[in-house]
PDB file of N, H, CA, C and O in Angstrom:
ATOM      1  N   UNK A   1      42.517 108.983 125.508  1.00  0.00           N
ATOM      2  CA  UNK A   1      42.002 108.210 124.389  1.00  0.00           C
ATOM      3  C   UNK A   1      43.129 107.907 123.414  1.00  0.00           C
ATOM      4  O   UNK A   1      43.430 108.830 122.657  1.00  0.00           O
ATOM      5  N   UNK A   2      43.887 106.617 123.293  1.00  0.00           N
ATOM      6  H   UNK A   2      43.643 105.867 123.908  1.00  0.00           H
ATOM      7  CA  UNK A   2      44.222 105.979 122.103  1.00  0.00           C
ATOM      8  C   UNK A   2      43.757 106.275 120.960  1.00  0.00           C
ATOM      9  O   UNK A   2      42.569 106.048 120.734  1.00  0.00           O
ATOM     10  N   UNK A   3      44.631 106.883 119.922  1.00  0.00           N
ATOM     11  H   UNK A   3      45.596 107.068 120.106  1.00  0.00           H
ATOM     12  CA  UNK A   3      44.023 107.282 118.706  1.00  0.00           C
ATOM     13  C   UNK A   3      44.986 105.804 117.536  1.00  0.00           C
ATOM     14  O   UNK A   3      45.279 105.958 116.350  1.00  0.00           O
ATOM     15  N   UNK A   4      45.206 104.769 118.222  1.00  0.00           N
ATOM     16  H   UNK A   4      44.967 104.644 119.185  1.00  0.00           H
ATOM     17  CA  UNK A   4      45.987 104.214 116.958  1.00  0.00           C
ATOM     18  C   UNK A   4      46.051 102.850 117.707  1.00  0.00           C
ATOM     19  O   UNK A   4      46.530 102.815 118.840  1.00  0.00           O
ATOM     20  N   UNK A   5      45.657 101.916 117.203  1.00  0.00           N
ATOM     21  H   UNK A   5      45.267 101.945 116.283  1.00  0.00           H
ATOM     22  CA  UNK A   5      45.496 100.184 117.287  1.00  0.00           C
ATOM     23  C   UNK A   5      46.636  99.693 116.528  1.00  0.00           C
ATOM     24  O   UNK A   5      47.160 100.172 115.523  1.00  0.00           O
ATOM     25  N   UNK A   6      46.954  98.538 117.265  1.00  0.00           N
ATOM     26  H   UNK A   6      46.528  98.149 118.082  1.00  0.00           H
ATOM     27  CA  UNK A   6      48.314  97.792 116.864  1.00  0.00           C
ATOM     28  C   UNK A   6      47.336  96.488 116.204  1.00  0.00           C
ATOM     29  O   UNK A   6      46.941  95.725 117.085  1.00  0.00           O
ATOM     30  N   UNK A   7      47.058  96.261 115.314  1.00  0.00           N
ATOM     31  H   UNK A   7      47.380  96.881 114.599  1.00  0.00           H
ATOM     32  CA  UNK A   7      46.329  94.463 114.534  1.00  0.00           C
ATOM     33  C   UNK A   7      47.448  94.035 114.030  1.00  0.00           C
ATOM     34  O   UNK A   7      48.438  94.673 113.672  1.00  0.00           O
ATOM     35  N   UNK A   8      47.198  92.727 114.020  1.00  0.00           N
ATOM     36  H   UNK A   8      46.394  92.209 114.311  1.00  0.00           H
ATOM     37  CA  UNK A   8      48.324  91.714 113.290  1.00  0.00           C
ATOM     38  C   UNK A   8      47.157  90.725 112.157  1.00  0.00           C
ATOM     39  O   UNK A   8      46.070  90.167 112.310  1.00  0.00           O
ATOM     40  N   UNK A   9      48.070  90.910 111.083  1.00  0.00           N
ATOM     41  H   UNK A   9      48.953  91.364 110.959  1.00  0.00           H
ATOM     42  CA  UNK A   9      46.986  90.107 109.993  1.00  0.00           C
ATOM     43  C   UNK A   9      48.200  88.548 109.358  1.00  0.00           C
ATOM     44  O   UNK A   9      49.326  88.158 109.667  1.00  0.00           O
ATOM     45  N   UNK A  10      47.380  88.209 108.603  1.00  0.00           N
ATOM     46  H   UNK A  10      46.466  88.526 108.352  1.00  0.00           H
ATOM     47  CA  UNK A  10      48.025  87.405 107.885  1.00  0.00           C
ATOM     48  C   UNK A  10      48.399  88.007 106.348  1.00  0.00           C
ATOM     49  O   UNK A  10      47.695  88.877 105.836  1.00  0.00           O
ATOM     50  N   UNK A  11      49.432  87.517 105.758  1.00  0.00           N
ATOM     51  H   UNK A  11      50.004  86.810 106.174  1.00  0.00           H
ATOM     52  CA  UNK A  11      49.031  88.028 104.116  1.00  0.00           C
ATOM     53  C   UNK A  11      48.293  87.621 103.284  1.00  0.00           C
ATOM     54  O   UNK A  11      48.892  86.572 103.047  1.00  0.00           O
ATOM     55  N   UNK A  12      47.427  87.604 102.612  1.00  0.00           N
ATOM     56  H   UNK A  12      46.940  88.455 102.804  1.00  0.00           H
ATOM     57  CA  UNK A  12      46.644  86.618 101.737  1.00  0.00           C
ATOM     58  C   UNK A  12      47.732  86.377 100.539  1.00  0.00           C
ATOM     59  O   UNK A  12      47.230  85.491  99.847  1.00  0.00           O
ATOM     60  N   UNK A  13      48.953  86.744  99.991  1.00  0.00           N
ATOM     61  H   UNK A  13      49.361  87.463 100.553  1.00  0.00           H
ATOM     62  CA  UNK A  13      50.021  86.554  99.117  1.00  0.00           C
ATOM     63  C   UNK A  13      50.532  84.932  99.697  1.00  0.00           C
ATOM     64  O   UNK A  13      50.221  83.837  99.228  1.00  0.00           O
ATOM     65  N   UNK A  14      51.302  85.207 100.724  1.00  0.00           N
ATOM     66  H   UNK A  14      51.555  86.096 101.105  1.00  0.00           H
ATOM     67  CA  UNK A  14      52.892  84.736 101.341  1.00  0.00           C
ATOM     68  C   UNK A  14      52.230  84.070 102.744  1.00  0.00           C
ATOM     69  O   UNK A  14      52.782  83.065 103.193  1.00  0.00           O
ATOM     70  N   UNK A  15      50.854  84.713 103.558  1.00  0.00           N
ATOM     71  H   UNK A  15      50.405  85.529 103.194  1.00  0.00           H
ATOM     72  CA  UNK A  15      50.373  83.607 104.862  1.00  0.00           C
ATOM     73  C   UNK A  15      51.475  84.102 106.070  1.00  0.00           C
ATOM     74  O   UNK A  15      51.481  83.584 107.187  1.00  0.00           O
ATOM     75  N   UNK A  16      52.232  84.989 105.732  1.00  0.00           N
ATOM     76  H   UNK A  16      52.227  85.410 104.825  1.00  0.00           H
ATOM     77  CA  UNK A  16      52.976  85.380 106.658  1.00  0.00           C
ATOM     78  C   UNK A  16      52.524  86.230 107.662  1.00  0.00           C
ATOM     79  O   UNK A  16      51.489  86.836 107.387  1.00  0.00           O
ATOM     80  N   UNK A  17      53.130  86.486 108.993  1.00  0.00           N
ATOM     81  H   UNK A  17      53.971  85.995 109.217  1.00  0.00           H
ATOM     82  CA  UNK A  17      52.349  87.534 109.859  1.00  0.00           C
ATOM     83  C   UNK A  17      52.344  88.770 109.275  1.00  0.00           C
ATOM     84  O   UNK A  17      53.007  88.689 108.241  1.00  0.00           O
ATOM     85  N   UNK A  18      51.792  90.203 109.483  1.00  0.00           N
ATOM     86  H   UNK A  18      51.253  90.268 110.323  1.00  0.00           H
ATOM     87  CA  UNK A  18      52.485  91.321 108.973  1.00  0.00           C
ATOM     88  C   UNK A  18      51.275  92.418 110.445  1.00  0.00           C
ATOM     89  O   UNK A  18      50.168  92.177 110.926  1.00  0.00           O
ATOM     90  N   UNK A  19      52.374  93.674 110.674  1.00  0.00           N
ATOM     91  H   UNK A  19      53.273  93.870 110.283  1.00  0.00           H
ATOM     92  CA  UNK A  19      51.842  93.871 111.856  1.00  0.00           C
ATOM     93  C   UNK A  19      51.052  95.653 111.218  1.00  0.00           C
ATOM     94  O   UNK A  19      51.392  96.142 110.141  1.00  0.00           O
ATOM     95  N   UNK A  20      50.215  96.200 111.989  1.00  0.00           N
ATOM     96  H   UNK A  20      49.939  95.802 112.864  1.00  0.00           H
ATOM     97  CA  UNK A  20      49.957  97.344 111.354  1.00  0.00           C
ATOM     98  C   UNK A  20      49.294  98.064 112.173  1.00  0.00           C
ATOM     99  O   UNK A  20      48.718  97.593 113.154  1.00  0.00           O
ATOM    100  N   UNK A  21      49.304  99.461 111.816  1.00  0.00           N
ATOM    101  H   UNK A  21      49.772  99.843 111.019  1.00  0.00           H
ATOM    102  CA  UNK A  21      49.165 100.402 113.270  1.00  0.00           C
ATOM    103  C   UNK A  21      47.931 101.022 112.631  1.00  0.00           C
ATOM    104  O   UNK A  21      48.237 101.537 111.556  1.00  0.00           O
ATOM    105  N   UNK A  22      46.520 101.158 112.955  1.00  0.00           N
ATOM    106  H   UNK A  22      46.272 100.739 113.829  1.00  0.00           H
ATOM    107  CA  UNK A  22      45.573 101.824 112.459  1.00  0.00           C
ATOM    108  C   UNK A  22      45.230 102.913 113.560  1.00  0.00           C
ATOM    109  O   UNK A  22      45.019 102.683 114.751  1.00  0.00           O
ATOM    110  N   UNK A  23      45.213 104.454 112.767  1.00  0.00           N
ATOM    111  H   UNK A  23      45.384 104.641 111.799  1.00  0.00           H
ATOM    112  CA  UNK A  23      44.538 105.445 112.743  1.00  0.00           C
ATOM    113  C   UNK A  23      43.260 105.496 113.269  1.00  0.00           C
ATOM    114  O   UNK A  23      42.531 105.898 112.362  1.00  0.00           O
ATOM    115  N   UNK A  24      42.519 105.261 114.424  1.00  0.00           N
ATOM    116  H   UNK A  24      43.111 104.934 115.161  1.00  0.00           H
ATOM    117  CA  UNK A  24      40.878 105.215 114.203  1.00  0.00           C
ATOM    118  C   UNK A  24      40.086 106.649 114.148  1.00  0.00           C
ATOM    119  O   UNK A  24      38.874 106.781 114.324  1.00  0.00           O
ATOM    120  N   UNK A  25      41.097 107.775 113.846  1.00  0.00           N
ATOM    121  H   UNK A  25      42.081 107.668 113.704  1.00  0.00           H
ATOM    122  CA  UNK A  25      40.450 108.678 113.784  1.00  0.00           C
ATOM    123  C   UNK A  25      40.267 109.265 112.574  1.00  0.00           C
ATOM    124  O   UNK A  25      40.032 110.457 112.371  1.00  0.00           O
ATOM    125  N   UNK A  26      40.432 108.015 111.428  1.00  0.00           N
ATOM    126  H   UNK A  26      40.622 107.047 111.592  1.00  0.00           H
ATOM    127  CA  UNK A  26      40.246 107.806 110.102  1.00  0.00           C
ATOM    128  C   UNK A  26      39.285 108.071 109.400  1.00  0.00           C
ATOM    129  O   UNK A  26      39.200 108.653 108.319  1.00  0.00           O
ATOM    130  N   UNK A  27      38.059 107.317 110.496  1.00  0.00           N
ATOM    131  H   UNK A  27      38.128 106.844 111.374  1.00  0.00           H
ATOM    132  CA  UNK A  27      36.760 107.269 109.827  1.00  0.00           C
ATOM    133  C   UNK A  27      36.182 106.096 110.280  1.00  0.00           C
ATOM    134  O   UNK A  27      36.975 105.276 110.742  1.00  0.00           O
ATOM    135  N   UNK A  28      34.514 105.674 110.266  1.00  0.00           N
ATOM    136  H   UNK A  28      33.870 106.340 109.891  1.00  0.00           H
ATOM    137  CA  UNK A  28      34.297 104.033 110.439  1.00  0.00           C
ATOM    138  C   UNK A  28      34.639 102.971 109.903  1.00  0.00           C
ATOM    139  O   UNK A  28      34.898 101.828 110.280  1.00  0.00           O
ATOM    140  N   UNK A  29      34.586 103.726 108.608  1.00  0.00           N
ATOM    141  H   UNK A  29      34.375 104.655 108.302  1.00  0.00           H
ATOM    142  CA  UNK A  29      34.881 103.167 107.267  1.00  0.00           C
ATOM    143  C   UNK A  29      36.390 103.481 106.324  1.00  0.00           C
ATOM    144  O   UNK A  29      36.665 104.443 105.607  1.00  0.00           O
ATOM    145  N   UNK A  30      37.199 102.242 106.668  1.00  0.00           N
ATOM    146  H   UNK A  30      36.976 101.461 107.251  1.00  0.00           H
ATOM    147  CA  UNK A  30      38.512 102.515 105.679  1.00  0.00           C
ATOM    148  C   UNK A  30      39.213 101.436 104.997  1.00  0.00           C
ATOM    149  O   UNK A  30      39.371 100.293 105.427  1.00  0.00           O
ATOM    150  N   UNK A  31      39.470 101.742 104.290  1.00  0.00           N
ATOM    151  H   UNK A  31      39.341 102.670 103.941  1.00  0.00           H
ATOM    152  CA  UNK A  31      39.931 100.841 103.054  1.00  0.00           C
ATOM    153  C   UNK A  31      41.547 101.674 102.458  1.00  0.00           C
ATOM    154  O   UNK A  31      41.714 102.811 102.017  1.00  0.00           O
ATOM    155  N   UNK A  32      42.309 100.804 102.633  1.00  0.00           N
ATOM    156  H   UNK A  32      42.173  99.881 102.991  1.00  0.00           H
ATOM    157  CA  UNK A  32      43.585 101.539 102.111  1.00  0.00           C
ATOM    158  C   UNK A  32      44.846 100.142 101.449  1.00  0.00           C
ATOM    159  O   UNK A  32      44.613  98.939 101.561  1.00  0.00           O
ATOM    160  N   UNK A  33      45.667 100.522 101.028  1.00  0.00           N
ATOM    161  H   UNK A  33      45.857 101.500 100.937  1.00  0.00           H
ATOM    162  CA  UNK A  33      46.686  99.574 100.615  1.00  0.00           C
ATOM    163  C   UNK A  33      48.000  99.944 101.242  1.00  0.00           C
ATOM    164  O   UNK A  33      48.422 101.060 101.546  1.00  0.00           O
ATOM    165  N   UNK A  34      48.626  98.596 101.386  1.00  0.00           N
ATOM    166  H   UNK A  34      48.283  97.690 101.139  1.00  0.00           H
ATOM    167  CA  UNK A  34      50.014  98.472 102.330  1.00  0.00           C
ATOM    168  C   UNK A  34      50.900  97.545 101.592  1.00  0.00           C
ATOM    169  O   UNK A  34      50.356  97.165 100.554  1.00  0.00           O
ATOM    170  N   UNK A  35      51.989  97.092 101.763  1.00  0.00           N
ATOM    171  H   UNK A  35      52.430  97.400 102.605  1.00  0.00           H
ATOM    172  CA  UNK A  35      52.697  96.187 101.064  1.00  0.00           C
ATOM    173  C   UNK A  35      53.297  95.074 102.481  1.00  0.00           C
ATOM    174  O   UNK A  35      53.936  95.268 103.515  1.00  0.00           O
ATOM    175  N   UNK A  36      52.612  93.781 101.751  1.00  0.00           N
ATOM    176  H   UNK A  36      52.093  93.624 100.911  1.00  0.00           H
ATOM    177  CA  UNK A  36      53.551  92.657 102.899  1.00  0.00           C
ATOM    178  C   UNK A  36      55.275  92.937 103.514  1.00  0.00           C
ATOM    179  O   UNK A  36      56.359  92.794 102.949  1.00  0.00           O
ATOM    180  N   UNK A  37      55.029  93.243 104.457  1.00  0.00           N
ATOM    181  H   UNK A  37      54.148  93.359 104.916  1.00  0.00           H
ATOM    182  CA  UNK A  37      56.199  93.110 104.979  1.00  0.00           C
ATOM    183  C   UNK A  37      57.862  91.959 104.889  1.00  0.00           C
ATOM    184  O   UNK A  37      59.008  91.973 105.338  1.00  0.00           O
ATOM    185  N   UNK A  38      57.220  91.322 104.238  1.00  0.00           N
ATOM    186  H   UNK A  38      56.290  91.310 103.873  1.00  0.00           H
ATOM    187  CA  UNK A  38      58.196  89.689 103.821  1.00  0.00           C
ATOM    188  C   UNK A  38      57.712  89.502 102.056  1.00  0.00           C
ATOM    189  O   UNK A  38      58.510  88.750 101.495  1.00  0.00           O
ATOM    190  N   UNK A  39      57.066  89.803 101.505  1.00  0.00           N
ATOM    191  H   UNK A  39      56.418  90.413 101.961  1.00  0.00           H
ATOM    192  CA  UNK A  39      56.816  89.543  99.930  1.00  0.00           C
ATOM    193  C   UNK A  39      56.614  90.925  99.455  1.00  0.00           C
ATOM    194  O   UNK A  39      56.217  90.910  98.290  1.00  0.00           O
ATOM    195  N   UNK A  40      56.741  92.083  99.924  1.00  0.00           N
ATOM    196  H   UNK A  40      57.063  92.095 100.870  1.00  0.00           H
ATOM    197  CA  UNK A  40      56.273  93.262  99.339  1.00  0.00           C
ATOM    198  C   UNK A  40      55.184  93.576  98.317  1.00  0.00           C
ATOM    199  O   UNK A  40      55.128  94.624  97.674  1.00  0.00           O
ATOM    200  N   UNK A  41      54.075  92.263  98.210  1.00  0.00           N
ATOM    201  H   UNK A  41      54.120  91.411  98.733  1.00  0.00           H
ATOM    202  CA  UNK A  41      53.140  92.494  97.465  1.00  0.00           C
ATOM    203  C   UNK A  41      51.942  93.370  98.001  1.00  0.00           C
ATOM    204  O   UNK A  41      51.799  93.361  99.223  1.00  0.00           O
ATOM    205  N   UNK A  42      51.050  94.135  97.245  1.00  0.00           N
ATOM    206  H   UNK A  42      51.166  94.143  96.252  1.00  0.00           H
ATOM    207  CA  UNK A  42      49.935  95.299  98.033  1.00  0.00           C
ATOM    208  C   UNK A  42      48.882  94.212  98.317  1.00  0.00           C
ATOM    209  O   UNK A  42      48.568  93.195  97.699  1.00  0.00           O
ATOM    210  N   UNK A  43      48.508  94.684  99.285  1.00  0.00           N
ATOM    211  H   UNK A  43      48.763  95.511  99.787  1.00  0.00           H
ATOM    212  CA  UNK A  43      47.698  93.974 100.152  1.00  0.00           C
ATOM    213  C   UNK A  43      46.176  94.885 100.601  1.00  0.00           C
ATOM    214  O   UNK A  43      46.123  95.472 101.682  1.00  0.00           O
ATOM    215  N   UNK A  44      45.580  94.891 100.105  1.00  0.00           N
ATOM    216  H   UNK A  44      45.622  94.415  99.227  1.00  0.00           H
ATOM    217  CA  UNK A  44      44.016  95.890 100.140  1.00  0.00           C
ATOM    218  C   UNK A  44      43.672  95.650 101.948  1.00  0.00           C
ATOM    219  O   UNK A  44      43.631  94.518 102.430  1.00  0.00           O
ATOM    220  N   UNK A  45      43.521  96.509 102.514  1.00  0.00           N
ATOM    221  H   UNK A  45      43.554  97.429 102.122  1.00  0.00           H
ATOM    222  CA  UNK A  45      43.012  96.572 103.559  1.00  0.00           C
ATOM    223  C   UNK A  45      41.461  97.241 104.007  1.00  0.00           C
ATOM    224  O   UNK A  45      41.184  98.440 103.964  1.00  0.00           O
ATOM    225  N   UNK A  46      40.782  96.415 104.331  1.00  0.00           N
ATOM    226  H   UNK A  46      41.007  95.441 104.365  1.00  0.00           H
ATOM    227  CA  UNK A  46      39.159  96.952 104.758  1.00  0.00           C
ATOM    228  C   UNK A  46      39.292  97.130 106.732  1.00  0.00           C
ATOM    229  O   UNK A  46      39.803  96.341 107.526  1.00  0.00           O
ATOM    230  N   UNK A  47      38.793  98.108 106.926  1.00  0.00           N
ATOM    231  H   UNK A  47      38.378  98.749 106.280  1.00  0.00           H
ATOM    232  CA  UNK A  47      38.439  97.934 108.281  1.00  0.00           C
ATOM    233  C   UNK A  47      37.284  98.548 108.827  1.00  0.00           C
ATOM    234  O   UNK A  47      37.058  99.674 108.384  1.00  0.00           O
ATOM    235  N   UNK A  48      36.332  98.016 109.844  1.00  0.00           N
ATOM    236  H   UNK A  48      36.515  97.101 110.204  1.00  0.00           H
ATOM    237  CA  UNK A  48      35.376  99.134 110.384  1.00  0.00           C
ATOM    238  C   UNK A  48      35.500  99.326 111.732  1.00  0.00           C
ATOM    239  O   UNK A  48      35.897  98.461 112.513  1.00  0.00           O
ATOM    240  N   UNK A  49      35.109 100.643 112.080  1.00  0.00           N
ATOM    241  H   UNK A  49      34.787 101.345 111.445  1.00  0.00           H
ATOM    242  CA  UNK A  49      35.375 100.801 113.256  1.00  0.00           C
ATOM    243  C   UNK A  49      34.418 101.710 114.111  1.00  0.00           C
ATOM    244  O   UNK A  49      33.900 102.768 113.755  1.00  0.00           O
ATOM    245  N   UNK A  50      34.284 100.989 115.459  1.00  0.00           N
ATOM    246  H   UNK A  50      34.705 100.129 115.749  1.00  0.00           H
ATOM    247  CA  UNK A  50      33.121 101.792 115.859  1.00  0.00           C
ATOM    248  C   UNK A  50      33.533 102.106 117.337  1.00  0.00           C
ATOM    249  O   UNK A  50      33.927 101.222 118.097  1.00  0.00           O
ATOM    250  N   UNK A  51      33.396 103.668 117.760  1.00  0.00           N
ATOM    251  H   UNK A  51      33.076 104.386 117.142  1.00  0.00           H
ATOM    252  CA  UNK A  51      34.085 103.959 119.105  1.00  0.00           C
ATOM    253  C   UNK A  51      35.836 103.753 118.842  1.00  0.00           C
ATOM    254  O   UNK A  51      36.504 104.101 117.869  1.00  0.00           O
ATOM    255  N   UNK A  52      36.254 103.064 120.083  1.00  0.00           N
ATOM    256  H   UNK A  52      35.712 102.781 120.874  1.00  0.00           H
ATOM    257  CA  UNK A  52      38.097 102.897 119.672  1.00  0.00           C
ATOM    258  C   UNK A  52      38.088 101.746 119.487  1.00  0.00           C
ATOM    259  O   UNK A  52      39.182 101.232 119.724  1.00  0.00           O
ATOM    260  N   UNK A  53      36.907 100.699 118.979  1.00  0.00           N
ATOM    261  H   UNK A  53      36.018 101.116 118.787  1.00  0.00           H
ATOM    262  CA  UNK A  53      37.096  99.348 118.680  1.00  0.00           C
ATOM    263  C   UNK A  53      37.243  98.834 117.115  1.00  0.00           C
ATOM    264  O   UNK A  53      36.187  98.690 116.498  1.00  0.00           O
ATOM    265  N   UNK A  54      38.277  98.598 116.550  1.00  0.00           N
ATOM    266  H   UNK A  54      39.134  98.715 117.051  1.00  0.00           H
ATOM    267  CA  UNK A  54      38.385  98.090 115.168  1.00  0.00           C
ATOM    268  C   UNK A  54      36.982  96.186 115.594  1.00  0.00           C
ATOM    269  O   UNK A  54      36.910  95.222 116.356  1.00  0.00           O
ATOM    270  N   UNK A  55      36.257  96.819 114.434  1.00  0.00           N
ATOM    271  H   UNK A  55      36.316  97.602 113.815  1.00  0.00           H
ATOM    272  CA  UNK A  55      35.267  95.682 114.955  1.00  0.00           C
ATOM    273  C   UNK A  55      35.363  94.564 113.530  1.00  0.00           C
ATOM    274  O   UNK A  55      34.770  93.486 113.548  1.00  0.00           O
ATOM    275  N   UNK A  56      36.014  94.922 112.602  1.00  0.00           N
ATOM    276  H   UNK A  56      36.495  95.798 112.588  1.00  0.00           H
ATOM    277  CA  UNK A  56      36.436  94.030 111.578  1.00  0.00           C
ATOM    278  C   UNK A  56      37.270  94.569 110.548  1.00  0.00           C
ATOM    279  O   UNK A  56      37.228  95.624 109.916  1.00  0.00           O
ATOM    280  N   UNK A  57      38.409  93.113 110.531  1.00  0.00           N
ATOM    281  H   UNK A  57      38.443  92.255 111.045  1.00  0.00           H
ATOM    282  CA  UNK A  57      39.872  93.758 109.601  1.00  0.00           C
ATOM    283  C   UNK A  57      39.335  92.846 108.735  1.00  0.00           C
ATOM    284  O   UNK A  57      38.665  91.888 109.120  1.00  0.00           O
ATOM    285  N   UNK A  58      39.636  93.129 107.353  1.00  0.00           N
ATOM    286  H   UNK A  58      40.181  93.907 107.039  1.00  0.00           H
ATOM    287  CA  UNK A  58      39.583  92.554 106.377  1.00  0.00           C
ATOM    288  C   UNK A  58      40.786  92.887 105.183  1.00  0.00           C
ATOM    289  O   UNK A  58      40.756  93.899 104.482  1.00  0.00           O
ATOM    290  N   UNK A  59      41.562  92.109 105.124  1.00  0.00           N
ATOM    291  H   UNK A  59      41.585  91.287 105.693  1.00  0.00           H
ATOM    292  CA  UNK A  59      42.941  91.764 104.125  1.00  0.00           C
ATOM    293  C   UNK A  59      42.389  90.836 102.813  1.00  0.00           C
ATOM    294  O   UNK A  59      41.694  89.820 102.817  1.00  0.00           O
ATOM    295  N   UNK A  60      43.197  91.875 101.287  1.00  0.00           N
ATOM    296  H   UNK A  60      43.762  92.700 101.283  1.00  0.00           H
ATOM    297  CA  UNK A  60      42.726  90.685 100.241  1.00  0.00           C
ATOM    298  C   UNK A  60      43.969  91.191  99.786  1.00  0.00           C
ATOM    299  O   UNK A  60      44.748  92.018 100.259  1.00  0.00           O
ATOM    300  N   UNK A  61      43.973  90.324  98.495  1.00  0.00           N
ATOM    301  H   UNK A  61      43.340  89.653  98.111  1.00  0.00           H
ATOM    302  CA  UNK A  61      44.859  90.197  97.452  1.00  0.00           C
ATOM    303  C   UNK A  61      44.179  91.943  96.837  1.00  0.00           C
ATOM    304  O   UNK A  61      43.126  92.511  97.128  1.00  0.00           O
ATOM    305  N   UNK A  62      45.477  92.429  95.788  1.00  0.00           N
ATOM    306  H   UNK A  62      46.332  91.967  95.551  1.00  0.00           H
ATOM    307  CA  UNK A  62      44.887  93.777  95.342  1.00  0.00           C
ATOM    308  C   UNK A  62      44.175  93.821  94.111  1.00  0.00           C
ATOM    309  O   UNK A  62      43.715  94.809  93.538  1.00  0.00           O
ATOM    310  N   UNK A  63      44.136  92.307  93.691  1.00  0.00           N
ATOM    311  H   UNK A  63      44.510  91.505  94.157  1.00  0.00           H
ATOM    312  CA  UNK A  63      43.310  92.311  92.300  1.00  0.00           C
ATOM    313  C   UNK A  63      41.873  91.321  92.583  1.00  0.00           C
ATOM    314  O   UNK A  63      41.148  91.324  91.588  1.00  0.00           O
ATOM    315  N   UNK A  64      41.361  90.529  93.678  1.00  0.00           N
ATOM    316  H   UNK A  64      41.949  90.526  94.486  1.00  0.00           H
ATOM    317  CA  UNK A  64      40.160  90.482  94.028  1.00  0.00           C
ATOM    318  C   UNK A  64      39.118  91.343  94.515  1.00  0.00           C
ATOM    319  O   UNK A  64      38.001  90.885  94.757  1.00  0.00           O
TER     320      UNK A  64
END
């Protein structure tokens, strides 16, 4: 069993790619902050996850 998913998002800052390795033995439910890889701005991260399937990524700005 894979304990860690490779997703690729966009930034909601800069629109740039940015790549990221999730934990799924996190929880279903996680929400954490990262910084763009090309603009270094924080970037709020939502994800849920059910079994070893990330079933929705969700990226915002850190003040929406």
């Amino acid at each position: 069993m894979s304990i860690e998913n490779d997703e690729q998002f966009s930034c909601p800052y800069c629109a740039e790619s940015n790549a990221l390795v999730v934990d799924i033995t996190g929880g279903a439910n996680q929400t954490f902050v990262v910084d763009c890889e090309v603009c270094c701005a924080p970037i709020v991260v939502r994800l849920k996850i059910r079994g070893e399937e990330i079933i929705s990524l969700d990226v915002r700005r850190e003040n929406e």
